[in-house]
N, C-alpha and C positions, 0 to 999 in steps of 0.2 A: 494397598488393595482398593479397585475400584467397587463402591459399593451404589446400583441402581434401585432408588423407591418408585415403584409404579403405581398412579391411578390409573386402573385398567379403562381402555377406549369404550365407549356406548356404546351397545349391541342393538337387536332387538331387544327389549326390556321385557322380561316376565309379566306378564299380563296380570294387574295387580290393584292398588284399591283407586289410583289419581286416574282421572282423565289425562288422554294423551293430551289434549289440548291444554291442561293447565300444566302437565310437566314443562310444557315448552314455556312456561310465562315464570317459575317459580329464581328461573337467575341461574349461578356457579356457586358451588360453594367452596370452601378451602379444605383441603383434606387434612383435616387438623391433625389426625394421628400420625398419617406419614409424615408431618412438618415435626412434630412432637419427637420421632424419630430420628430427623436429619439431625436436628440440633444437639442430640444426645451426644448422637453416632459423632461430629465433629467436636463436642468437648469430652470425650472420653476414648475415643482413638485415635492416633496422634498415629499421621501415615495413612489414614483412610480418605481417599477424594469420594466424596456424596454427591450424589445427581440425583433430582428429582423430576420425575417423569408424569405429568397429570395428563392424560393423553383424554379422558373425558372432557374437561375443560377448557382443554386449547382444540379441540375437535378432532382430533388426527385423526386419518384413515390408518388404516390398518398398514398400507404401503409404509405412509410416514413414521408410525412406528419404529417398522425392520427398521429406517433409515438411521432412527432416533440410536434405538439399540447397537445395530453397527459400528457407528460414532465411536460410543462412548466406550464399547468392548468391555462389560462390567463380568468382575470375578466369581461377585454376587450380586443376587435379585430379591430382593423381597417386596411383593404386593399384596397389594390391600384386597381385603375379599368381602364382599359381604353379600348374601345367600340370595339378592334378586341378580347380583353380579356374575353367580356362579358360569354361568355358557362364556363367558366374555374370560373369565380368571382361568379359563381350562384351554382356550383358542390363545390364552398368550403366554401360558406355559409349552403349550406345545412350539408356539412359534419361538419364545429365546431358546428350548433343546435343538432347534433347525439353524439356530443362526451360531449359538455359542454350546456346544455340546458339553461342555467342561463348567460352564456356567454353576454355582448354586443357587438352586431356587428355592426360598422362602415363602411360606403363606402366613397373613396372621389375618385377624379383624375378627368380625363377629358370625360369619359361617364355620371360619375353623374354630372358635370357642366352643360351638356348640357341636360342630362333627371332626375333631381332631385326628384321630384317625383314620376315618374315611380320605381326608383333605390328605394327608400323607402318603394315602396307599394312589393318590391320583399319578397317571405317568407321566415323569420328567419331574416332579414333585422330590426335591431333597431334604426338605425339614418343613415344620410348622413352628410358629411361637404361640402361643395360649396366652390370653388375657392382655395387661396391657405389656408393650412390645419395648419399652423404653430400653431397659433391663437387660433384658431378658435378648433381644436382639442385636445388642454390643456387645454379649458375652458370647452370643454363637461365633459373633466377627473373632471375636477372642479365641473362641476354640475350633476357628477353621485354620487359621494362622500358625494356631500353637498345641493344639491335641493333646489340651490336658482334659480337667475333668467340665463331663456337658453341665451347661448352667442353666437351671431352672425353667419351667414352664416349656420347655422344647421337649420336640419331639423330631426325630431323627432316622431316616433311613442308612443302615451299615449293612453293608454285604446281604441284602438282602431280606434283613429281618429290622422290627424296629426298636428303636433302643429312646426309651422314653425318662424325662427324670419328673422330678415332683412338681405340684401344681404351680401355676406363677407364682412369682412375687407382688404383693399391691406395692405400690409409691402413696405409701403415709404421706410423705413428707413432700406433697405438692410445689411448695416455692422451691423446693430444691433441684424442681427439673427445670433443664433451661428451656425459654420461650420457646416456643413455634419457632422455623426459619423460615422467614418471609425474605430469601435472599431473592425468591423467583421472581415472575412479573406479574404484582396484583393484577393489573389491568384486566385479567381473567375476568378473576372472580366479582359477581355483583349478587344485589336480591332484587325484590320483585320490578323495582323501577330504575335498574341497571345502573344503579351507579354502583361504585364499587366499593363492597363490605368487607371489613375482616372480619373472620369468626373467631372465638376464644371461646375459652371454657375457666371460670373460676371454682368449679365444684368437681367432682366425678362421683360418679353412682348414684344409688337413691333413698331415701329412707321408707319409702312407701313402694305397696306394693300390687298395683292394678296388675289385674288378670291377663290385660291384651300386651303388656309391656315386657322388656328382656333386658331393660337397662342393671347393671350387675348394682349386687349388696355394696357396701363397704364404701357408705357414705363419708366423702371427705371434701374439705375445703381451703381456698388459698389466702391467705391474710388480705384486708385492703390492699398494700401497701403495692405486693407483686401484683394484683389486679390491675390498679391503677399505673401502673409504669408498665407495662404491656400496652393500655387502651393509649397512654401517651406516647410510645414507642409507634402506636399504627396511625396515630393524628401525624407524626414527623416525618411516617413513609407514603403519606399523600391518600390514606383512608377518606373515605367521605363518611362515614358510619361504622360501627360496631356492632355486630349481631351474637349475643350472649347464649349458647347453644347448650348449658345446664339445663337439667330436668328443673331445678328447684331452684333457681336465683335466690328466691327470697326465705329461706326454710330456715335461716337464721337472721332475724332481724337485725342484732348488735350488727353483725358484719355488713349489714344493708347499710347501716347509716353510716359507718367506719369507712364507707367505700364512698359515699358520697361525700362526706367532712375529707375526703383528701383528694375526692375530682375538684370542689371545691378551691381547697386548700394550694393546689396545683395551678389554676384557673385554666385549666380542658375544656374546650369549647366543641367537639364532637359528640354526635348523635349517638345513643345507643339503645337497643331494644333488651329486653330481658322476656323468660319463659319464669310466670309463676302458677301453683295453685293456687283454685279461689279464696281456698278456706287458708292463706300465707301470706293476704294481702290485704289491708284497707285502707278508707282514701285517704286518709295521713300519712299513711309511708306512700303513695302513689305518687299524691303533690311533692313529699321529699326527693322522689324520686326524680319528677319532672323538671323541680328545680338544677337538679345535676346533671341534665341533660338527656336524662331518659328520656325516648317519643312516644317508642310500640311495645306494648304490653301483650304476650302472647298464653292465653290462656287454655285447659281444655275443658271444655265443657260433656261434650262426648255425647250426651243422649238427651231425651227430654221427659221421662219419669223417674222418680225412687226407685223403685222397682228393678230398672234398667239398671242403674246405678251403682245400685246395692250387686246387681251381676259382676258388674265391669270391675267391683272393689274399687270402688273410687273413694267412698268413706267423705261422700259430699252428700248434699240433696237438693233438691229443687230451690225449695228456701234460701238454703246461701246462694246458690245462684243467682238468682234473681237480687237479693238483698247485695252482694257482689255490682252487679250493674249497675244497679241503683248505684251506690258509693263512686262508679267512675267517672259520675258528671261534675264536670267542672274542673276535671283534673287537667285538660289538658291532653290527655296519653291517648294516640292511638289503640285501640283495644280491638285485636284481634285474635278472633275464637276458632275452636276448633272442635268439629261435630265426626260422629260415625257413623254412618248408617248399615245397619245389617246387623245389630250387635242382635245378642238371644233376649229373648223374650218378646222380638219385635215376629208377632203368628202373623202379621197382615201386613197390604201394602200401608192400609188409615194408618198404621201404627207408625211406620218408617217415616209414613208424612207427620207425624205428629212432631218429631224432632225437627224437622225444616218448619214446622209453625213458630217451634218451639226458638229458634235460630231465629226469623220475623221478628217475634215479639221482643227477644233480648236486645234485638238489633245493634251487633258491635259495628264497627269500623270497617273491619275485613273478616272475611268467613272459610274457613278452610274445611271443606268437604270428603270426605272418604267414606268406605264401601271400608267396611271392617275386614282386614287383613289378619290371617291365623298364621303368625308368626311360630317359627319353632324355639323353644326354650322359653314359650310363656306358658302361665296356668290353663287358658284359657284354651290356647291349642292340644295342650295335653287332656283336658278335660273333651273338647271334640274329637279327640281319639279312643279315648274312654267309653265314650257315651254313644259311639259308631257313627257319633253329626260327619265324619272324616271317615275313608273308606283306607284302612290300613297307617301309615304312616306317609303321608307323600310326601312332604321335605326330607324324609331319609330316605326316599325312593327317589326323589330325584337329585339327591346327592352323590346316590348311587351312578343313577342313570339317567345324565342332563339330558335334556331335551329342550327344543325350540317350541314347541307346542304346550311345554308346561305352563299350568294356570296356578298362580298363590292362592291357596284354599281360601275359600271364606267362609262364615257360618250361612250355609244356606238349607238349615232344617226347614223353615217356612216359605223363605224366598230364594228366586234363582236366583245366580248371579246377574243374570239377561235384568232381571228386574228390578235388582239393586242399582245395576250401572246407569240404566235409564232414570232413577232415582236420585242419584245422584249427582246425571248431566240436569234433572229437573231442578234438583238443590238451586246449583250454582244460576241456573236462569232465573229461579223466581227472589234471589237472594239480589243480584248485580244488576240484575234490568230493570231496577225500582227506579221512579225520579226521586225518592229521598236519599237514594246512596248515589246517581250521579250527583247532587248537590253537593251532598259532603265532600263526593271525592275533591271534585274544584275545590272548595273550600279550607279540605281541611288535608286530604291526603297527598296531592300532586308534586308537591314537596317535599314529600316524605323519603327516606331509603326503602 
């Protein structure tokens, strides 16, 4: 059975919280879940050939594509979906029912978690998987082959009606899935200074639970051991960098330093960044960190009052903030932070500026800017529907009914969006066009992945 994963091609992109101009600087990144998938699919079906398709990535046109598809003549499809993707994930369903009418089509990712059956009733749509896909996604190969019984977290179009079974299954048991397949051409994928990064993930889920976020419960984690022989498996395929795509790298210390006593222990001499919270990190695990090769420290900062804060459920405050900062001199680690603008309680535009001061004053390395984005499947979106900040439900409205004209809601009880975005192209100019951050950057960043 020919089995095709697709990263669906860039479309026009939902009008949403980045500047266009900095999506185009931010790099490729590896589609870690469909890779998490190929690897399954090839050590649990025996007779199955896997193709993976990133057509975002290598830039296809749409043309290229068809071309791609034709090729390969796949039995089954499954792509990756996620809810700014949706015009793109429905334009390439309809195109494999034109090219392969007999074809199955698969949806998984994080728009079909949160609208499953919507995503199945879409036309040329023959199944969806829920949650993560590992599983759950060899087993439908399983029972397209063999029509016994449907395996978990699917949901399934028959004759006409749907035939759904029970929720996913999680994967406790992380080191037992196999790595990513990095069988493709990294060459793709890079971050901000184009060289080329691989992404990993040694965690999934989260144990904390901010308002604007969707990342799922059912915090888990992978031993040192499988962390480490991954990041040396991607030093041996010509990686320049590691880019650690966990919410919480550091949310258990023991495993922090387990993980560097065997980068160590190995002697790995590749880069790697990790994402932590403020309040999961101080400069004695930073300096440990830097000694094993860690560079960039990617944290979120998000606002600049308590108040704000105490909104977002962030369960930080200004204090550690700043006390945080302080601690990362000397370390060594690029520190780059990440701010919102438009979150609630900001009544004015002084207010929104008060967090771009607030960004000056901290002054990290790199600064990552956004216009708060009302994701569906967070508190905080459910709360603007609530509370009528959101006029009905739009992300199930336009799940319904895509459009090219759709805008990602934002909170804009006090501010327009018009005045957010200018806000936030203001961010980024009064942040980057300092001479204290050209100096660093010579100094300290030009180097860097």
């Amino acid at each position: 059975m020919r089995v095709l994963l697709i990263n669906p091609p860039e479309g026009k992109a939902i009008q949403s919280e980045l500047p266009e101009w900095v999506r185009g600087v931010r790099g490729k990144f590896e589609p870690l879940g469909l890779m998490y998938i190929a690897a399954y699919l090839k050590q649990a079906n025996q007779g199955v050939k896997v193709q993976m398709l990133d057509a975002a990535a290598e830039n296809l046109t749409w043309k290229r594509v068809s071309s791609r598809i034709k090729s390969f003549q796949p039995e089954v499809v499954g792509i990756s979906c996620y809810t700014d993707s949706w015009l793109q994930v429905i334009r390439l369903v309809r195109l494999i029912k034109q090219l392969i009418p007999e074809a199955h089509v698969c949806l998984g990712g994080p728009h079909v978690n949160t609208y499953p059956e919507k995503s199945v009733k879409v036309n040329g749509v023959d199944s969806v998987v829920i949650g993560e896909g590992e599983k759950s996604f060899s087993r439908l190969i399983c029972w397209l082959r063999e029509r016994e019984e449907l395996p978990p977290g699917v949901i399934i179009k028959q004759k006409g009606r749907l035939v759904s079974t029970c929720s996913a299954e999680i994967n406790e048991d992380l080191d037992a899935l196999p790595r990513p397949d990095r069988s493709h051409d990294h060459r793709i994928y890079s971050y901000l200074t184009r060289k080329k990064v691989a992404g990993m993930i040694s965690s999934r889920g989260c144990p904390y639970r901010c308002s604007f976020c969707s990342t799922p419960k059912g915090y888990r984690l992978r031993t040192a051991k499988s962390v480490v022989e991954e990041m040396e498996e991607c030093q041996q395929r010509g990686y320049a960098g590691i880019n650690f795509v966990d919410d919480n790298f550091t949310a258990d210390h023991r495993r922090v330093l387990s993980i560097c006593d065997e980068i160590d222990r190995r002697r790995l001499r590749i880069p790697w960044g990790i994402r932590s919270r403020i309040d999961l990190i101080d400069h004695s695990l930073m300096v440990r960190l830097k000694k094993s090769g860690c560079v960039r420290l990617n944290v979120g900062v998000e606002t600049g009052t308590d108040e704000r804060l105490k909104l977002l459920n962030k369960e930080i405050s200004i204090a550690q903030i700043r006390e945080f900062f302080r601690s990362t001199k000397g370390t060594g680690l690029i520190i780059a932070a990440y701010f919102m603008l438009g979150c609630p309680g900001e009544i004015s535009i002084s207010d929104t500026k008060s967090t771009i001061d607030f960004a000056l004053e901290l002054n990290p390395d790199l600064a990552m800017f956004n216009v708060l984005t009302l994701y569906p499947g967070t508190a905080l979106y459910e709360r603007a529907v609530k509370e009528g900040i959101l006029k009905n439900d739009p992300w199930r409205e336009f799940s319904d009914s895509p459009s090219t004209d759709f805008s990602a809601p934002v909170w804009d009880e006090c501010l327009t969006r018009g005045q957010l975005q200018k806000l936030c192209n203001l961010a980024y100019l009064r942040f980057y066009f300092r001479p204290a951050f050209l100096t660093r950057y010579f100094k300290k960043l030009k180097n860097s992945f």
